[in-house]
N, C-alpha and C positions, 0 to 999 in steps of 0.2 A: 470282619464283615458281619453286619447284624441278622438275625432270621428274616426279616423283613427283606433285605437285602439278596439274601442266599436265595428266597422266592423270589425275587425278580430273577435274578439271574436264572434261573431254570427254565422259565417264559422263553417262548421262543420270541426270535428278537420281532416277530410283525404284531406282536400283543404288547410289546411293551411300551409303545405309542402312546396307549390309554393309560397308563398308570402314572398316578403322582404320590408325590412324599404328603405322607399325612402330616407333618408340621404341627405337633402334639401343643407346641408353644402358642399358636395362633387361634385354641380354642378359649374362647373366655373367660372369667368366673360365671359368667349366665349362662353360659352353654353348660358348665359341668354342673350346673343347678338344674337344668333341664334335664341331662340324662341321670339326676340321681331323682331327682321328681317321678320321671317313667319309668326306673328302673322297680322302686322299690314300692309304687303301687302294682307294677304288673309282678314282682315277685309273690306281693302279699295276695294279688287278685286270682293270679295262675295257680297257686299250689295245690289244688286237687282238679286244675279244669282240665291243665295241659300236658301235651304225652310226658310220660314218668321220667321220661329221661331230661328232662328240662331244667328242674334246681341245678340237678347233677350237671348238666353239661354247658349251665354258665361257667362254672369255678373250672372244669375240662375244658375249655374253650380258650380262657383268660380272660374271662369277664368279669369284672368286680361290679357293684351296687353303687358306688358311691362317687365313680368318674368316670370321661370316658377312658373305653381300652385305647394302650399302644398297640401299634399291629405285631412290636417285635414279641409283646407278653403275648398276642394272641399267636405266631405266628411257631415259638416255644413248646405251644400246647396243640394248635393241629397237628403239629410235626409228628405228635404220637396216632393221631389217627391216619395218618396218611393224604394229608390235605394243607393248604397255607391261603395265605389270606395278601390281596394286596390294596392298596386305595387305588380308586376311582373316582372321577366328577361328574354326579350326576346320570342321569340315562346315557351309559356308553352302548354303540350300536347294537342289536342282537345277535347279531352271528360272534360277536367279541364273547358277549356275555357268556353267549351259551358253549362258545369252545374252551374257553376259561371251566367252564362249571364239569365241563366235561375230563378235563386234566386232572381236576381236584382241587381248582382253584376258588378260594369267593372274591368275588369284586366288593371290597365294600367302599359306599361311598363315604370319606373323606369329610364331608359336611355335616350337620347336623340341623335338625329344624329347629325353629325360632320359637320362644315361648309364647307366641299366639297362635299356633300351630301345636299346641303341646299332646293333644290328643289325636291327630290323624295327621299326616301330611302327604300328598302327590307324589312329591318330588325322594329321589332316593335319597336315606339318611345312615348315619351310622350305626342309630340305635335301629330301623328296620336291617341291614344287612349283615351287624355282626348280632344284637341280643335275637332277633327275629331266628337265620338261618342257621345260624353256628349253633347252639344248645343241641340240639335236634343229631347234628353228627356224629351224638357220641353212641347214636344207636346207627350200628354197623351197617347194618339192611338197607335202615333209611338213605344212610351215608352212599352207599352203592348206586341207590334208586335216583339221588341228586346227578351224579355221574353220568350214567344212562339218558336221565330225562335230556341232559347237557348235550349228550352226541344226536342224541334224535331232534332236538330242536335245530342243531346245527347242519343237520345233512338234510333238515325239510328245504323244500322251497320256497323265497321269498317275492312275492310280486314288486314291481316299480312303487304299486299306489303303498306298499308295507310303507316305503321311504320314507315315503310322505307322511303317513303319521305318525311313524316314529319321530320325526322331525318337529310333526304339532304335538307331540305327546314332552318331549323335552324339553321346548319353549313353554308351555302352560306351563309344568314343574318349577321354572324359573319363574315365570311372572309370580307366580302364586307366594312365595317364597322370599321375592323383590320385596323388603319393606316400603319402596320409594313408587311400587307400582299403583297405577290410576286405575279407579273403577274401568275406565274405557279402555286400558291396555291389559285389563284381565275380561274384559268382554269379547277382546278381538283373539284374544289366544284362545277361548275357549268358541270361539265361532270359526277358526282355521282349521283346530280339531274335527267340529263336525262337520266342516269342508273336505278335509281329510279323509276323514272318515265316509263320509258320502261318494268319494269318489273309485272308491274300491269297484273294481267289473266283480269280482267273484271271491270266495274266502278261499285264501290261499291257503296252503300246508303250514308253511309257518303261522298264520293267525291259529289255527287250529292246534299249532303244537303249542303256541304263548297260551290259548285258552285251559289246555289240558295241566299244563303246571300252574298258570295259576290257579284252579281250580284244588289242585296238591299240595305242591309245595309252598303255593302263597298261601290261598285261602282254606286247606287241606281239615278234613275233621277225621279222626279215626275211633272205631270199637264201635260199641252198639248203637243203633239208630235212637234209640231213648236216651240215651248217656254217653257221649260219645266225647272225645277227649281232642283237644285243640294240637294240631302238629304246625301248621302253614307257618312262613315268616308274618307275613301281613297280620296276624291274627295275635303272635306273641308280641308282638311289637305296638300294637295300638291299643291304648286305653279305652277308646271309646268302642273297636272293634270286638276286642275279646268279652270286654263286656256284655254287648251285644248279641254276639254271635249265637250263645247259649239258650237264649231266651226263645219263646215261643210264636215270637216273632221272626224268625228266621226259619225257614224251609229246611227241614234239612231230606237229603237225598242218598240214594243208595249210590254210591260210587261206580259208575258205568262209563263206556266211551263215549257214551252224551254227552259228558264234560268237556270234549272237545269242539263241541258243535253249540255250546252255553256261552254266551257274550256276557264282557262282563264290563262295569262301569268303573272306573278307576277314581272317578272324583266324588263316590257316595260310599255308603256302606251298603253291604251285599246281602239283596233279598233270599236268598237261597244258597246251601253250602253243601257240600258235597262228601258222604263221609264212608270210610273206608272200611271195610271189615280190618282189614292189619295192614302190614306194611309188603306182604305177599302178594297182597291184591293191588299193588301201584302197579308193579312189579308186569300182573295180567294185564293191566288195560293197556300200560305202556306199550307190550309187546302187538296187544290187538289194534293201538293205532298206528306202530311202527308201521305192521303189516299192511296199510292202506297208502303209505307212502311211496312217490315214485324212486326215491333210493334203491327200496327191496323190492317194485315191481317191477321197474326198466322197463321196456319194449317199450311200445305203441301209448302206452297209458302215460309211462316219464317223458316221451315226447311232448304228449301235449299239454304234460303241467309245464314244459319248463317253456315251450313256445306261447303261452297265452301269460307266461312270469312278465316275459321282457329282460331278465335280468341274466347274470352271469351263472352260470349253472355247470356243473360238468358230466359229461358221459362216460360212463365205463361199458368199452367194446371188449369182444371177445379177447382174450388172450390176456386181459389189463390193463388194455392202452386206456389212457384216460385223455377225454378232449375238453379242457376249458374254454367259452365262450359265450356267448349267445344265439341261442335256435331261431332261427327266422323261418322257415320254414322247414315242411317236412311233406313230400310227397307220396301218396297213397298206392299200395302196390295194388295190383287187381289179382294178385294172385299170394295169399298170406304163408311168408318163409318157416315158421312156425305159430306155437299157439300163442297170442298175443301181442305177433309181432309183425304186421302187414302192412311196412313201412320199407319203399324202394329205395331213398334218396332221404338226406338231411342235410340242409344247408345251416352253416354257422358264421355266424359272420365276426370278424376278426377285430380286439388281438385272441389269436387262441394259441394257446400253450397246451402241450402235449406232458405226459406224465406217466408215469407209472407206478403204483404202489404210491403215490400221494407223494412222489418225488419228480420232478422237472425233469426235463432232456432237453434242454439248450433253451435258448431267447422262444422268447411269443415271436409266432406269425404273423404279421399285420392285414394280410390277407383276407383272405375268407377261404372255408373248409367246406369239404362234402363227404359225407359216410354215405357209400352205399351197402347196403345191404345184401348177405348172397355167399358163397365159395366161388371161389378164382385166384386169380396170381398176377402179378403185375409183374413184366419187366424188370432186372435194377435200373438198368438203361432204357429207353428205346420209346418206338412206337408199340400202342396196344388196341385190342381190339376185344370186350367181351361181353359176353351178351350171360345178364344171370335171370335165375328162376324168378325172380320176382316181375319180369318182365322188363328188365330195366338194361338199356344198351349201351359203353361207353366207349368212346375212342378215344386218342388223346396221346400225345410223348410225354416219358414219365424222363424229368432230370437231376434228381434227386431222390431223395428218401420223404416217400409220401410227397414230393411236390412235382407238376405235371402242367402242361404248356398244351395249347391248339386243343383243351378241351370241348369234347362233344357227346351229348345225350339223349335217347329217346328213349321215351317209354311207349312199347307195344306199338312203336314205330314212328311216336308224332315226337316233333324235336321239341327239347324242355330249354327254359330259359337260363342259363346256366355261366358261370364266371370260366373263362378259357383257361385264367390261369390261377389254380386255386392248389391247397393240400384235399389229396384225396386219399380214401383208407377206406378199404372194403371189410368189411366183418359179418362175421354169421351168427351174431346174437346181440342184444344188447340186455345183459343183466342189469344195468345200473344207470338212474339218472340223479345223481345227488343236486340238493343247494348249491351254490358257492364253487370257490374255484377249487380241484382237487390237490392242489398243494400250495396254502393260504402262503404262506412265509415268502418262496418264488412270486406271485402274481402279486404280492403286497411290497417284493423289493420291483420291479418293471413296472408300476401304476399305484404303489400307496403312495406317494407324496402328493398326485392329481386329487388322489379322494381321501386326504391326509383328513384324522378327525383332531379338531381342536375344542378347549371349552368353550373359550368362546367369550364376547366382549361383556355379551348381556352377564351370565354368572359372574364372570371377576365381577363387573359391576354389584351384584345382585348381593354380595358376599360384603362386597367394601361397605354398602349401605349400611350392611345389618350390622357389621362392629359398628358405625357410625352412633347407631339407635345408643349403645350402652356409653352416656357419661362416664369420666375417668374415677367421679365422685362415686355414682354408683355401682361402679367393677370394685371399688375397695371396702363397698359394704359386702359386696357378696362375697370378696376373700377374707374377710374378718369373719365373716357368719362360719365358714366352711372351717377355718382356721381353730373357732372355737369348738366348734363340735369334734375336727379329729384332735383336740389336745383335749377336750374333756374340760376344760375351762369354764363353762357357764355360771353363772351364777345369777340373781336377781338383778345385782347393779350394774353387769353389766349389760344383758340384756337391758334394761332398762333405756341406758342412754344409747344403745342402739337403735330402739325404738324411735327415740327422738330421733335420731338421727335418717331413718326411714321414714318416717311422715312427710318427707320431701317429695316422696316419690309414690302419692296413694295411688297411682295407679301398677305398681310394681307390687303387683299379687303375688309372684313367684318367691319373692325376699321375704315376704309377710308372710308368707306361708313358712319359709323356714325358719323365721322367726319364732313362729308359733308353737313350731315342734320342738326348739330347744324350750320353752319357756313350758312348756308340758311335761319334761325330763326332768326341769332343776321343778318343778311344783310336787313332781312323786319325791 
């Protein structure tokens, strides 16, 4: 089994959907001329810009200069830090991403950008997600701080309209990146986005936590506000960004939970960056925005982030029970059970699955559920009758475990609109309203194959074009060019009739440029 391999395997099986075989053979001679293009300007551009651990932690990573990495060479060398690496295609969802990053894992994607793209690109690439985020983990702290960032973005809450532009934010990627694509179908993908984008009711927890790592760990600056030193992926990874970034043309900012609350443009470079005293103070602000999350606040407040979500969300009740669904409602007590918690009634509407410790107890209910709020006892059998402090009055046969028949409710005595026969479960606190379902593996074997993610028709396409672009003539110039350099072969005459041989193709800058650098070699 290869390391690559051994990291799949370790994945729990509802994550390994997204992963594919990098297929090291299906990158071209132009592609490995593009990552040795980025590679070794940003090595010679970063060497005093970027955190210290950066030379260092290409060659600790498994990243060489001059092609791209296998995941197994990389997967070799996380192994020592306690982390591994798999492919991916593309924008996989974010709750993937982020529980992946949370394990120890990086998603890298798979593809690489096209050399008219050679300085920025949208869409995720190889050279962003392995030279970008991997260097960086060989500093332990930081290493830690990806982990963390990973669990917090995953336990935020995501709204419906997130969907939605992560879904315009992955199409753009693609068009942009389609050698074959038209002015007017990259017009329409970036007018979906800010359709998308416009149609948000409110910034969700998750926006907020995508905005706080990108702010970090993408676009991240660390050490003095005068001099401060380049950590983010986005920043190691782009020629034109890191360049940029330094310059006095960029804002730069004290590192605060503002960050979370900073929008930022994915299709520009970024007017303002955000820089850290060390890597102690990620560390602070992460904990000060966990702190605003309905994860760690529960009660009244996780209500009504997750009922204004629309999405699947789950609660953790007194005791550990944890209920996955979605909140449709939530009824107001007139008399508050404790501090921050003055919620009689919560409906959920079904499938909900029940859990514990982030592990299942039987099939989803297809139902719909009620948490009321309060101390009491319910029958195992029978009729019941209780009336709790919250004002809240139920009657009802219970015939089973949490399920109950001839339901009926008043609050403070007027009758409530309510499903007769639903799961009901009374509790006296609610610590916890996390993202997502509380035991992803379970709700992704009963309902991933409905919301199965696939790449999808447009990238195969998007991918077959751009081998398309490289003539078979011109892939055996570029393995000749490469050929010579790693055998040390050059000489005048040869390059020479290679040249002739490249004037076929004056518009093929990237050849001609390495042309030019062996012909610079054999002239010293």
């Amino acid at each position: 089994m290869t390391p690559t391999q051994r990291a799949f395997q370790r994945l729990p099986p509802h994550l390994r959907r997204y992963v594919v075989d990098q297929d090291p053979g299906a990158y071209t001679p132009r592609d490995h001329a593009v990552w040795r293009h980025i590679l070794h300007q940003l090595a010679a551009h970063l060497g005093e810009r970027a955190h210290e651990s950066y030379r260092a932690g290409l060659a600790a990573t498994g990243i060489g200069l001059d092609r791209i990495p296998s995941l197994d060479e990389m997967n070799l060398k996380l192994d020592e830090l306690g982390w591994s690496a798999v492919a991916v295609r593309g924008f996989i969802p974010p709750a993937v991403f982020t529980e992946l990053q949370s394990l120890g894992v990086l998603a890298i994607a798979a593809d690489i950008r096209s050399h008219e793209h050679i300085d920025y690109t949208p869409a995720p690439d190889i050279v962003h997600e392995s030279a970008g985020h991997a260097p960086i983990l060989l500093d332990r702290r930081y290493a830690e701080y990806l982990k963390r960032c990973g669990e917090v973005g995953f336990r935020a809450i995501a709204s419906v309209e997130d969907q939605a532009v992560y879904e315009a934010i992955r199409n753009l990627s693609v068009v942009k990146e389609d050698a074959g694509a038209t002015p007017e179908g990259i017009r329409l993908a970036e007018e979906r986005l800010c359709a998308a984008s416009a149609s948000r009711r409110y910034v969700s927890e998750s926006t907020r936590a995508s905005r706080l790592y990108w702010w970090t760990a993408e676009y991240g600056l660390v050490g003095r506000l005068d001099a401060p030193r380049i950590y983010g992926a986005g920043l190691l990874s782009s020629l034109g960004e890191s360049a940029h970034c330094l310059t006095p043309a960029v804002l730069k900012l004290p590192l605060d939970l503002t960050c979370a609350d900073t929008e930022y443009d994915i299709t520009r470079m970024q007017p303002q960056l955000f820089v850290a005293r060390d890597f102690d103070q990620l560390f602070e602000v992460l904990e000060a925005f966990e702190a605003t999350l309905a994860w760690k606040r529960g009660g009244d407040f996780g209500l009504e982030e997750a009922l204004r979500a629309r999405t699947v969300n789950h609660l953790v009740l007194d005791g550990g029970l944890e209920l996955t669904a979605r909140v449709v409602e939530r009824l107001q007590a007139t008399r508050p059970l404790s501090p921050g918690l003055a919620t009689s009634l919560v409906r959920l509407e079904g499938p909900v699955l029940l859990s514990r410790l982030g592990q299942a107890m039987g099939r989803p209910w297809p139902g719909q559920a009620l948490v009321a709020f309060g101390t009491g006892a319910l029958p195992e059998r029978g009729a019941f009758s209780l009336e709790l402090p919250t004002g809240l009055s139920l009657t009802g046969f219970r015939i089973g475990e949490h399920e109950v028949i001839n339901l009926r409710a008043h609050q403070d005595g007027r009758p409530l609109d309510i499903p007769s026969w639903a799961l009901l479960i009374l509790s006296a606190s609610l610590p916890s309203v996390a993202g997502g379902p509380a035991d992803p593996a379970a709700w992704d074997h009963w309902f991933g194959e409905q919301n199965a993610f696939a790449a999808g028709e447009a990238e195969a396409e998007a991918r077959a074009r751009k081998a398309e672009t490289l003539p078979a003539d011109l892939a055996v110039l570029y393995d000749e060019v490469r050929r010579i350099r790693e055998t040390g072969t050059a000489n005048a005459r040869i390059l020479a009739a290679l040249e002739a041989r490249v004037a076929a193709y004056p518009r093929e800058w990237l050849l001609q440029e390495e042309l030019a650098e062996l012909n610079l070699e054999v002239a010293r």
